[in-house]
C-alpha positions in Angstrom: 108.3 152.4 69.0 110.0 150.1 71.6 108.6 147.6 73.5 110.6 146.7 76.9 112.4 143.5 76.8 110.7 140.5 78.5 111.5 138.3 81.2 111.5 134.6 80.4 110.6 131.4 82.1 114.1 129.6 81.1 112.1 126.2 80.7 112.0 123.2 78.6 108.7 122.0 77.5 108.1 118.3 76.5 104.8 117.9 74.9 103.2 117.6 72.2 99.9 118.3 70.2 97.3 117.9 67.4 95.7 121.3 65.9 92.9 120.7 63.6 93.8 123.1 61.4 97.5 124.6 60.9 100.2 126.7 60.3 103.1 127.9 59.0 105.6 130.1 62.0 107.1 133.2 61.4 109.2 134.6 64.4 108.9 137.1 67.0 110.3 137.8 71.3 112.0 140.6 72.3 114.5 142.4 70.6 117.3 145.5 71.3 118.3 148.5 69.6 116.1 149.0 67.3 114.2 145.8 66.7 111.1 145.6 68.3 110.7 143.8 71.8 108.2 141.6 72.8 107.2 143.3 75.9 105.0 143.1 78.7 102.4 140.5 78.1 99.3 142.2 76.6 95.6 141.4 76.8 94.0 138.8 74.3 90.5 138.6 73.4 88.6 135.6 71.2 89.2 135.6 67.8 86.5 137.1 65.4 84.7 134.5 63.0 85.4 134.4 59.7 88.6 132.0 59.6 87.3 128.9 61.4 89.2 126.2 62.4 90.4 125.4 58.7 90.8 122.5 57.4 93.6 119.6 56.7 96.8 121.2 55.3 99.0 119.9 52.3 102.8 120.1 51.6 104.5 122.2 48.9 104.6 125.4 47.5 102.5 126.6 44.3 99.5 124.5 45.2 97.4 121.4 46.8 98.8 117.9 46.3 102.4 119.4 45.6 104.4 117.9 48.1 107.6 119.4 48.8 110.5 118.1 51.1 111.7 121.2 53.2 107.8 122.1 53.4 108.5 122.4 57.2 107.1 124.1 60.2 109.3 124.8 63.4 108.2 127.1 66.8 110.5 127.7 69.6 110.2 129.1 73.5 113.4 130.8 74.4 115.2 127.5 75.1 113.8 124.5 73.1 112.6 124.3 69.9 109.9 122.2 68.1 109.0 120.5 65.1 105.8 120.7 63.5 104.3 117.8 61.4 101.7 119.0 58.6 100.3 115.4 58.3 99.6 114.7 61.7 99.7 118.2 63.3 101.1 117.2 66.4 104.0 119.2 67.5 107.3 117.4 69.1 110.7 118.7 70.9 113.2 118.4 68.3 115.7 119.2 71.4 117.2 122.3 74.0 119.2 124.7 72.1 122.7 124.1 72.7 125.4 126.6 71.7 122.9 129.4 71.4 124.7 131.0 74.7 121.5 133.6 75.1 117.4 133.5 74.7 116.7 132.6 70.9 114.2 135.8 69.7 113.6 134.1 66.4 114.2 131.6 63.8 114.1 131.5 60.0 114.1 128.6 57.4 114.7 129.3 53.8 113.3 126.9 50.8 116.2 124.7 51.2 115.2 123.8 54.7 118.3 126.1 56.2 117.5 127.3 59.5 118.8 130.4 60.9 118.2 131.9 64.4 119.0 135.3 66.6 119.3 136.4 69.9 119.8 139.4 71.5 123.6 139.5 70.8 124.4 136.8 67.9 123.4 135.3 64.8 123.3 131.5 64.3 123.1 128.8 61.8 120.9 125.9 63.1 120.6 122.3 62.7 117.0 121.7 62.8 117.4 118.1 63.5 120.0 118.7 66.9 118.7 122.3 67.8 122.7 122.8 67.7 123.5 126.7 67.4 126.9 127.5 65.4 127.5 131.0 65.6 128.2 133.5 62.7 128.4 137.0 64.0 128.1 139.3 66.8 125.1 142.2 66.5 122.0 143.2 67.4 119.3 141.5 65.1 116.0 141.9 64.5 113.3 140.1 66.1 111.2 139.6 62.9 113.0 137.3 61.0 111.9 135.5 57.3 113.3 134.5 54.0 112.3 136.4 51.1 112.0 134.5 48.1 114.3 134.7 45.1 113.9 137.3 42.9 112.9 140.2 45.1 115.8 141.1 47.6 118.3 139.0 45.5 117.4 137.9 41.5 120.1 134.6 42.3 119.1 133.6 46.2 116.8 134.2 49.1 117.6 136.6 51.5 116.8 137.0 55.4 115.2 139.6 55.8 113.8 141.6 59.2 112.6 145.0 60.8 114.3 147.0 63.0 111.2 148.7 64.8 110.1 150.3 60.9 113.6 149.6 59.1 114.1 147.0 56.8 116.9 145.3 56.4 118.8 142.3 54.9 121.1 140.1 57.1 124.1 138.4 55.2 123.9 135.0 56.5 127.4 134.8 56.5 129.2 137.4 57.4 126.1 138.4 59.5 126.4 142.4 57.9 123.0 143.9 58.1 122.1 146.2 55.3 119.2 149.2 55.0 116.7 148.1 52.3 113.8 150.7 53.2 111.2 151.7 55.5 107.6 150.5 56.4 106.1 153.8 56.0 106.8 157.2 54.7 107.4 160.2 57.4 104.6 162.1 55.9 101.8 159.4 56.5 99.3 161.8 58.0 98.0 158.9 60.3 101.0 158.2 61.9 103.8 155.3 61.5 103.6 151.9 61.8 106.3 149.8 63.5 107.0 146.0 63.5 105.3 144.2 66.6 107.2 140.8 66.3 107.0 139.4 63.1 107.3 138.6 59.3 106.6 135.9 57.1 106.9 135.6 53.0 105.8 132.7 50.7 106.9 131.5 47.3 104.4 133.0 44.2 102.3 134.5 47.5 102.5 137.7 49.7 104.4 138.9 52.5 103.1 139.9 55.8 103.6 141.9 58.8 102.1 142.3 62.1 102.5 145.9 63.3 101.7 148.3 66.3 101.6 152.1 66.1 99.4 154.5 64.1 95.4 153.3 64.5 96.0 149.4 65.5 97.4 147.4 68.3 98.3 144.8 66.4 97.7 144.7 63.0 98.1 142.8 60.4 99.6 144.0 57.1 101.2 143.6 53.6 104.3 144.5 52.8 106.8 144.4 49.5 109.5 141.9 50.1 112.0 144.3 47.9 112.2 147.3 50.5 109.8 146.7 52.7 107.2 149.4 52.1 103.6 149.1 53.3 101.5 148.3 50.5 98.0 148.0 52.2 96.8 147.2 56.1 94.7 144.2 56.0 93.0 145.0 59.5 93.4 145.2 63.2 93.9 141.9 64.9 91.7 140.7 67.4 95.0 140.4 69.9 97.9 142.3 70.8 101.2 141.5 71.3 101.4 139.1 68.6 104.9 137.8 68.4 104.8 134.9 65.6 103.4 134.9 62.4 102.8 132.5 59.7 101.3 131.3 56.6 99.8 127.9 55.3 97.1 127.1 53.5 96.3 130.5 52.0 96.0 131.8 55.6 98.0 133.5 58.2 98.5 132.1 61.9 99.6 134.3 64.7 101.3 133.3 68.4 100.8 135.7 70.9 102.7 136.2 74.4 99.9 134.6 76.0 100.1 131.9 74.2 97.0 131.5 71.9 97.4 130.8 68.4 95.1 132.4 66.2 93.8 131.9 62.2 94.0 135.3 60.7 92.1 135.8 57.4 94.3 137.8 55.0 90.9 139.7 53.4 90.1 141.5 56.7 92.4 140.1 59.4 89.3 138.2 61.7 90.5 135.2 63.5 89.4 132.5 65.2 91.5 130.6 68.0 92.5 127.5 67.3 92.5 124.9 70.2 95.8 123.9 71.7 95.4 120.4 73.9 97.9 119.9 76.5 99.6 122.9 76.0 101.8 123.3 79.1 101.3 126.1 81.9 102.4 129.7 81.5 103.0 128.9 77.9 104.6 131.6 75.6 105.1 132.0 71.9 108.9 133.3 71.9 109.1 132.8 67.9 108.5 130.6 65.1 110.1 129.8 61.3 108.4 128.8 58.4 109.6 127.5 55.1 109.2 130.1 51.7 107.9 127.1 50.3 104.6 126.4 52.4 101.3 125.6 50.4 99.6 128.6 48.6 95.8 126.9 49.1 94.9 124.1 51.7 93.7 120.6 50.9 90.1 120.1 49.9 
């Protein structure tokens, strides 16, 4: 299932702002051939209890207290992207993208603090400190973008990873070579198949998760096996469509729609709650997110 590509507001934003309880971004925005696009903007409705507003959020993967240096948390419109800071959960422009020619769909970050990035024609390497874009290849890449964690794809390195609409595949951050590594869903699931809806995020010793369209939800959240990409269980239907980013911190997931909200999903039953964004600029959209493999399992008591 396809989603029609959207138009963007080509605009910097300069702001920043405190969440009270936060996150860890995954990707999303529209893709082509074969990856799913983001779309016309969909409807949103207020989050379902259950989640809250959460609570302060550590650093480091494996547990509370562990800090960890390349623990970071990055979001991006289509033209500027921004830093999260887990202490003080205020969000800052890190800078325009320059180099990156086209509208960046999505970014990735692997444990090392690497940052990777598509668009509708290219893949990129990124300095996360510049928002400089150094090209690698030519293509069409997916628009749900994450690092697996070592041992799954690859037993010696993480791997970016992405769907194309319900294909998994691998992307060679070098050469930029995409490679089949399974599907989402069997043909013969009697209720239908699911496809991706805009992203996917993965976590050192945790799970890896999907939102999704298709079948009986619009979105959904589910799990999924890192090593080929096969469904493993649907957590729930999301209170939201048209989620585009997804990430994890702090034991739970947090989704960025088209429209803008950001949302706490529980990974039991997929209710959220919104989450609060002050001074967010007008006709703000989530175009994509990136999250390190190594962001905290549980959340600081």
């Amino acid at each position: 299932m396809m989603r029609a590509p959207r138009l963007l507001l080509g605009i910097g934003w300069h702001w920043a702002f405190g969440v009270g309880a936060l996150l860890a971004m995954g990707c999303s925005a529209s893709g082509s051939d074969g990856s799913q696009g983001s779309g016309a903007s969909g409807s949103s409705s207020d989050g379902g209890g259950g989640s809250g507003t959460g609570g302060d959020l550590g650093l480091g993967a494996g547990g509370p207290g562990e800090e960890q240096e390349n623990a970071e948390v990055f979001a991006h419109s289509a033209r500027t992207l921004f830093r999260l800071d887990p202490n003080t959960r205020e969000v800052k422009e890190v800078a325009d993208f320059v180099g990156c020619v086209d509208n960046v769909i999505d970014i990735a970050v692997n444990e090392q603090g690497q940052m990777f990035g598509a668009t509708f024609g290219s893949l990129f390497s990124i300095d996360k400190e510049t928002a400089k874009c150094t090209k690698l290849a030519d293509g069409s890449y997916p628009n749900s973008l994450s690092f697996v964690p070592k041992g799954t794809v690859d037993p010696d390195e993480e791997a970016l990873v992405g769907y194309n609409s319900a294909t998994y595949v691998r992307i060679d951050t070098t050469t930029g070579f995409l490679s089949t590594l399974g599907e989402l869903v069997d043909t013969s699931n009697p209720i239908g198949g699911y496809y991706s809806s805009g992203d996917i995020v993965s976590v050192i010793g945790g799970g890896t998760y999907l939102t999704v369209t298709g079948a009986d939800c619009d979105d959904c959240i589910v799990e999924v096996d890192p090593a080929n990409g096969k469904l493993k269980r649907v957590i729930g239907m999301l209170n939201y469509q048209d989620v585009f980013g997804l990430a994890f911190w702090g034991g739970s997931a947090y989704g960025f729609t088209a429209e803008g909200a950001l949302i706490k999903i529980n990974l039991e039953n997929a209710s959220t709650s919104e989450i609060p964004i002050p001074s967010a600029p007008a006709f703000l959209e989530f175009f994509g997110a990136g999250s390190t493999t190594a962001a905290p399992l549980t959340p600081i008591e």
